[in-house]
TORMARKE-520017 format. One line per 3 residues: number of its first residue (from 0); their letters; for each residue x, y, z of C-alpha. Coordinates in steps of 0.001 Angstrom, whole numbers. Example, Ala and Ser with C-alpha at 12.3 -4.5 7.8 and 13.67 -1.06 7.14 Angstrom:
# TORMARKE-520017
0	AS	12300 -4500 7800 ~ 13670 -1060 7140
# end
This chain:
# TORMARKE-520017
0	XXX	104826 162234 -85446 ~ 103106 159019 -84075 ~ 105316 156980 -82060
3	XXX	105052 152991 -82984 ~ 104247 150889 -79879 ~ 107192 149106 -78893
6	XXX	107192 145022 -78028 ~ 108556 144065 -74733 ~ 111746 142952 -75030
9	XXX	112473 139578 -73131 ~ 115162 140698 -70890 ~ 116889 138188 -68485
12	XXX	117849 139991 -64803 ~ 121027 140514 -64259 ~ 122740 137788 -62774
15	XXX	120653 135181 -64315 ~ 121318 133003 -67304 ~ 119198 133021 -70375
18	XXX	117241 130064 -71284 ~ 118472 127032 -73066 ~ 116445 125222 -75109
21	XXX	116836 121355 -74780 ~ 118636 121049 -77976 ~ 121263 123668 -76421
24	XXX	121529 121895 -73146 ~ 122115 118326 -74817 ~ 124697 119873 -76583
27	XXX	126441 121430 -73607 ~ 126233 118124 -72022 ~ 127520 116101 -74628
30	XXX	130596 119028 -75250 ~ 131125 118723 -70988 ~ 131390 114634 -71290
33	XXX	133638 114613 -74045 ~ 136135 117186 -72315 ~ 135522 115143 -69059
36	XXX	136107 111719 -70780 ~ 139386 112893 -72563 ~ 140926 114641 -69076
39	XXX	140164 111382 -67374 ~ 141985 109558 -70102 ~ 145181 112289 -70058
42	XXX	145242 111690 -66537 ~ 145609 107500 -66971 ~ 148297 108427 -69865
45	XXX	150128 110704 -67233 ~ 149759 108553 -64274 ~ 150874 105268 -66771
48	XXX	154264 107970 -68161 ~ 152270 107718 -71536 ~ 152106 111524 -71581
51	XXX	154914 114078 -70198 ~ 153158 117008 -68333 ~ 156014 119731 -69817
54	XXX	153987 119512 -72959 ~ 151278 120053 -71696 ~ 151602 122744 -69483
57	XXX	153866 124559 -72261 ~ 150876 124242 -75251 ~ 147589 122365 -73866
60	XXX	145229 121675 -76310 ~ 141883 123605 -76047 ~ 139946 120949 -74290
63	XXX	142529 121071 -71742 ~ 142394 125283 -70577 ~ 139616 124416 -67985
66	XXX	141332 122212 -66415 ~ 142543 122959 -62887 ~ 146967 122862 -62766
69	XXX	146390 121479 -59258 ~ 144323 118159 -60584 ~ 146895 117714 -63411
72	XXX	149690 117448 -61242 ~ 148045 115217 -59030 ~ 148046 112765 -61657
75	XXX	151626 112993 -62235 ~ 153611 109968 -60614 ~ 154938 110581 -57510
78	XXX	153516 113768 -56977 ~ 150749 113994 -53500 ~ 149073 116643 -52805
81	XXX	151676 118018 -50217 ~ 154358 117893 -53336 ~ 152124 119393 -55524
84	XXX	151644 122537 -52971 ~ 154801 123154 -52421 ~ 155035 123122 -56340
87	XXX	152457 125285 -56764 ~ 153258 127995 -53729 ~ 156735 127821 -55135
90	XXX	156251 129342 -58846 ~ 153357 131404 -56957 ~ 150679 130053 -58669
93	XXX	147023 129481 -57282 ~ 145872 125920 -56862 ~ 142903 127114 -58101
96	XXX	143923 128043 -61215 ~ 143320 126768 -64316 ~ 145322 125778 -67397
99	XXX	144289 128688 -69757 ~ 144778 130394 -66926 ~ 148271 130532 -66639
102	XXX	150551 133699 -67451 ~ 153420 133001 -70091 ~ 156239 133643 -66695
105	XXX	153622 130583 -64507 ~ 153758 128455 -67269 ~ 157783 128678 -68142
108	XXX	158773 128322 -64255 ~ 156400 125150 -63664 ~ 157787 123888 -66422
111	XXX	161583 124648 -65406 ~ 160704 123443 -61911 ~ 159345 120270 -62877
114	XX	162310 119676 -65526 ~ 164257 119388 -61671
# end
């Protein structure tokens, strides 16, 4: 039985991303300024006591999951960097971590700590 010739399949190395086409990519961007223009306005609403971080942190809205805990506390009045460390290293959490991140027991002790 004859074997049909086979057409080489585009494969992308591993490690590398596939191609975008410029439609894709203009979406992307326009998806990554929105997100950036409404965490830049949460932050002014947090900084201003518009918006209570205990909501937040407790159900953040999808745009929000990406976000890094340690940048949202920053915004939160009268908390530095040094505050929001000891915060952070308190309810052993990562300042790298992000909101979506966060396990159900990180989430419920920031909260309770920052209740204080």
């Amino acid at each position: 039985m004859p074997v049909a010739p086979q057409t080489p399949a585009k494969s992308v190395p591993s490690g590398l991303t596939p191609e975008r086409s410029i439609t894709q990519r203009m979406d992307a961007l326009g998806r990554a300024n929105e997100i950036r223009s409404r965490r830049a306005g949460l932050k002014r609403d947090l900084k201003a006591g518009r918006a209570k971080i205990h909501n937040l942190l407790l159900d953040p809205p999808k745009w929000l999951e990406t976000a890094k805990v340690f940048d949202l506390l920053l915004a939160v009045p009268k908390y530095g960097r040094v505050k929001v460390n000891r915060v952070l290293t308190h309810c052993r959490i990562s300042p790298s971590k992000t909101i979506g991140g966060l396990s159900e027991r990180q989430r419920k002790e920031l909260v309770s700590y920052l209740r204080r």
